[in-house]
N, C-alpha and C positions, 0 to 999 in steps of 0.2 A: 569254755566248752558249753555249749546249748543245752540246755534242759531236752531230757525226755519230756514228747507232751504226752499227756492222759485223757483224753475225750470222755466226756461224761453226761447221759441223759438223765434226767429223773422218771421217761417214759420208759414204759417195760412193755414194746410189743414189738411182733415181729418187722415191723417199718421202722422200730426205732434201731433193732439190733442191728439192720441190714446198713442202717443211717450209720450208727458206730462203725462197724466195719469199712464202709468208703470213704470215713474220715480220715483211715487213717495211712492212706493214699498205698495202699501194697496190693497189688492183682493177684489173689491167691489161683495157680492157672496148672497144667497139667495134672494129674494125678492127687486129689486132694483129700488129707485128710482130716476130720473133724474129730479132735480128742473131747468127747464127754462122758462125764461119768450117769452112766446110764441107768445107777439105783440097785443099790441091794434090794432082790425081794422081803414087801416090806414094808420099804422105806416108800418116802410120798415128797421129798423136797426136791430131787433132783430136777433139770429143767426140763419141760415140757415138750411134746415134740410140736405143739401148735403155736409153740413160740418159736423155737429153731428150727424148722422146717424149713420155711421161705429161704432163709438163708444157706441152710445145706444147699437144695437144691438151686439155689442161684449158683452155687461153687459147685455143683453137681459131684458133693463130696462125699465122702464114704467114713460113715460114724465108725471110730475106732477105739476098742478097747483091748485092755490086757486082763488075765483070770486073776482072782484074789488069791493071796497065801493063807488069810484068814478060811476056815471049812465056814462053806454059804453054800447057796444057789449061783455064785460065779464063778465056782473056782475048775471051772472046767469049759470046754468052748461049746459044747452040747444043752448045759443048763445055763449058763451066760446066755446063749441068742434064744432060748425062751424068754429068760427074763426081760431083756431087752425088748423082744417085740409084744413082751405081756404090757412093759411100761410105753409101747405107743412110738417104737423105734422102726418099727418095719418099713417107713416109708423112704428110707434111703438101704443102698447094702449097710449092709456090719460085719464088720473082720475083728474078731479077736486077735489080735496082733503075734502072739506066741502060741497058738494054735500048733504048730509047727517049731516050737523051740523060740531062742533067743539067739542074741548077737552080743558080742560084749565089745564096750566104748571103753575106752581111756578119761581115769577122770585125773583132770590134772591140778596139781597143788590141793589134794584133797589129804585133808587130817584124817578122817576115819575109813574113807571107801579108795580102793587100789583101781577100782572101774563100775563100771554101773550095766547091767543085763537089762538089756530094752527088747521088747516084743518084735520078732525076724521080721514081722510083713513092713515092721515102721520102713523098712531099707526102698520097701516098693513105691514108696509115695514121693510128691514131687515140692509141696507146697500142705503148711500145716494150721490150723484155727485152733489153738488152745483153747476151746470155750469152755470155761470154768462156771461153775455155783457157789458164790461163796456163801459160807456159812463157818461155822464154829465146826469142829473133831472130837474126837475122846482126845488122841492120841498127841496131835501134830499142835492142840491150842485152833488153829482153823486150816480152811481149806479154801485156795483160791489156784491161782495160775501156776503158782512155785509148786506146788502139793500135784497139780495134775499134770505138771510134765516131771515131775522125778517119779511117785510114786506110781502115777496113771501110766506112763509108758512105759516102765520097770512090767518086765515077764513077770510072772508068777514068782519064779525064783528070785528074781532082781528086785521084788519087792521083799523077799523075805531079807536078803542080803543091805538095803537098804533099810528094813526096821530091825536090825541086829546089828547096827552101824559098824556093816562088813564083818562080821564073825562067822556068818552062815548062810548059807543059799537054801539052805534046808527050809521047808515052809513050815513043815511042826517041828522044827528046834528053834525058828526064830526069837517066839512070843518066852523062852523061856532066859533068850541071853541076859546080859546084864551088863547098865551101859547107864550114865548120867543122861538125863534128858534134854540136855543142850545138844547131848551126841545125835544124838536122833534128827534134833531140828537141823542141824548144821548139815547132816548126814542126807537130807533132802536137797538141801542147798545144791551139795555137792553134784550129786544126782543127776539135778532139773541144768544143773551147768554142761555136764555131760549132754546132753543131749543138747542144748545150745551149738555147743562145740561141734558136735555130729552134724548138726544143720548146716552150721557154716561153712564145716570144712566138705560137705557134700552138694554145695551147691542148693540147700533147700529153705524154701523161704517158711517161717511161722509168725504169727502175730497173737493178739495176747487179749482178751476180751474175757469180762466178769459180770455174770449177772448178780447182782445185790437184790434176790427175792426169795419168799419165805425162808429166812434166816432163823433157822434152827440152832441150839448151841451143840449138837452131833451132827454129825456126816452122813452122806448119801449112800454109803457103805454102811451105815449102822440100819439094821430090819428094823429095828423099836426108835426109831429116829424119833426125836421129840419133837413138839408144836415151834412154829416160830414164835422167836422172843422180842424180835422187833418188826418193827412197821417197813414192808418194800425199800430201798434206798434207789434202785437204779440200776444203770449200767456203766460201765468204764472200758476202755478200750484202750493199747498203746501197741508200739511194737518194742517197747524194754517190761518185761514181766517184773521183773522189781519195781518200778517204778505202778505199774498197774495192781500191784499187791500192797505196795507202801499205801496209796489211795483207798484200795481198800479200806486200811487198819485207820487211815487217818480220819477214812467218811464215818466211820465204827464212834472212833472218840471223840470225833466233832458233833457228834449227831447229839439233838435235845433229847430223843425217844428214851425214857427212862427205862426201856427194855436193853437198852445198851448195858448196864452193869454188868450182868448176867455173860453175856458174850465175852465183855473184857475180862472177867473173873478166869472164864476157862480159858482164853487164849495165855491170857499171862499166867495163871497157874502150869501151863504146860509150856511156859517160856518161847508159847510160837511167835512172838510179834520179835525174836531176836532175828526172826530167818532173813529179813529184808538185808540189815545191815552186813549181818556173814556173807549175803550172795552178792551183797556188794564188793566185799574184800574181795569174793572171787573174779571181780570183774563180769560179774553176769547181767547188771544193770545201775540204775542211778537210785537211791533214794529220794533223792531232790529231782523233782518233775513239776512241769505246770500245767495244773487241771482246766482246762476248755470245755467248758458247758456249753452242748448244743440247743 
C-alpha cells in the first residue's frame, strides 16, 4: 500500500501556502469551506488573515466556525463574528456553523462517543480546507488538523459531548465529568473520523494543511495564550490528516530548537501524541507517510 505523502515548506507565506495546497493535486470547487480557528479574544497565535487570505479567496471560500462550550467571547454566533472580524477575519464571509443548531453523524467502532454533533451549515458546503495552527493545548497535549475537525466542527454541544467523552452534551456540565485522559484524546479521534465519514459518505472532498508558526505550548482558544516556545518550523500539507498530524509531532521531536522540550512536556503529559495511532486503528489515516519538501 502507498504511503500518504505530506508536502512540506520551510516558507511561511501566503505563495507558499497557496504552493502547499496545489501540491497536493485536489480542486477544492463548489461551495467551500475554510475550517480555522479564528482565536479566542485575547489570544495572538492563531493564523493570520495576511497569510490566508490569498488563498481563501483563491477558493472563494467561507471561513467557518462552531461557538465554544467553554463561557468566552465565542460561545455565541453574535460575539464570535466580532471576535473574528476584531482578529482581521472580515475579508471573506464567516458562518458560525451551529448558529442554527446541529446535525448528529454516526461515529462508528467508537469506544466512548455513540455519534459526534457537527455545526448544521457544515451540510451546506461542498469541498473543505482543514486549515490548522498547530501548536501545543492545555487540554488535548496539542492542536493540529485531528483537533480542528473533531473539536472545531463539533456544535457547541458536540463539543461539550466530545470533552465529557460522551457523557453530556451539556456545555456547563461537561468541564465537570470524569473520564481518564486517554478518553478524551481517543474521544477526538473518534470525532474528527466522524466527520471523515460524513465527507465521504456525502460526496465532499477535504484536505488537511498545518501551519507550524508561533508555536505556543496553549491554544488559540486560550485568551492569556502564552509566548511561542519555539522558532517557526513551516508548513505541511496532505489529504490523510493522520499522516499530516504524525509530521507534525515528528517535525516537534526532530527539531534541534531547544524550545522543543517544553512542547513535548505538555503534549505527552496530556498523552496527546497517542491520538495519531488511535485514529489510525480507526482507519482515519496512516501514520507512516513520506514527507516531500518543496
Amino acid at each position: 500500500m502507498q504511503k500518504p505523502k505530506v508536502y512540506f515548506t520551510k516558507t511561511i507565506t501566503p505563495e507558499s501556502l497557496i504552493k502547499i495546497y496545489e501540491s497536493l493535486g485536489v480542486k477544492l470547487d463548489g461551495e467551500v469551506a475554510v475550517k480555522v480557528s479564528t482565536g479566542e479574544d485575547g489570544a495572538k497565535g492563531y493564523l493570520k488573515a495576511d497569510l490566508i487570505a490569498p488563498l481563501v479567496k483563491l477558493l472563494n471560500g467561507t471561513i467557518v466556525e462552531c461557538n465554544t462550550a467553554y463561557p468566552g467571547a465565542r460561545n455565541n454566533e453574535k460575539d464570535h463574528l466580532e471576535v473574528a472580524k476584531k482578529h482581521g477575519f472580515g475579508f471573506a464571509d464567516i458562518d458560525i456553523m451551529d448558529a442554527d443548531g446541529d446535525i448528529k453523524i454516526p461515529v462508528k467502532a467508537g469506544k466512548h462517543l455513540k455519534y459526534d454533533l457537527i455545526g448544521k451549515h457544515f451540510a451546506n458546503y461542498d469541498s473543505i480546507l482543514n486549515l490548522a495552527h498547530g501548536k501545543g493545548h492545555m487540554m488535548g497535549g496539542f492542536g493540529a488538523n485531528l483537533k480542528n475537525q473533531s473539536i472545531g466542527i463539533a456544535s457547541r454541544n458536540g463539543k461539550a459531548y466530545i470533552h465529557s467523552c460522551g457523557q453530556t452534551e451539556d456545555p456547563d456540565a461537561c468541564w465537570s465529568a470524569k473520564y481518564a485522559q486517554i478518553e478524551f484524546i481517543e474521544s477526538m479521534a473518534e470525532a474528527a473520523k466522524a466527520v471523515a465519514d460524513y465527507c465521504t459518505e456525502n460526496g465532499k472532498k477535504i484536505v488537511y494543511i498545518t501551519v507550524m508558526n508561533a508555536i505556543s505550548t496553549s491554544c488559540d482558544c486560550d485568551s492569556k495564550q502564552d509566548d511561542p516556545v519555539m522558532a517557526d518550523i513551516g508548513i505541511i500539507g496532505s489529504t490523510d490528516p493522520v499522516a499530516n498530524d504524525q509530521a507534525f509531532l515528528d517535525l516537534i521531536w526532530n527539531s534541534d530548537d531547544p524550545g522543543k522540550d517544553k512542547l513535548i512536556e505538555r503534549i505527552t503529559s496530556r498523552e496527546g501524541e497517542k491520538i495519531t495511532k488511535y485514529a489510525e486503528s480507526l482507519s482515519l489515516g496512516s501514520t507512516d507517510y513520506e514527507l516531500i519538501e518543496l
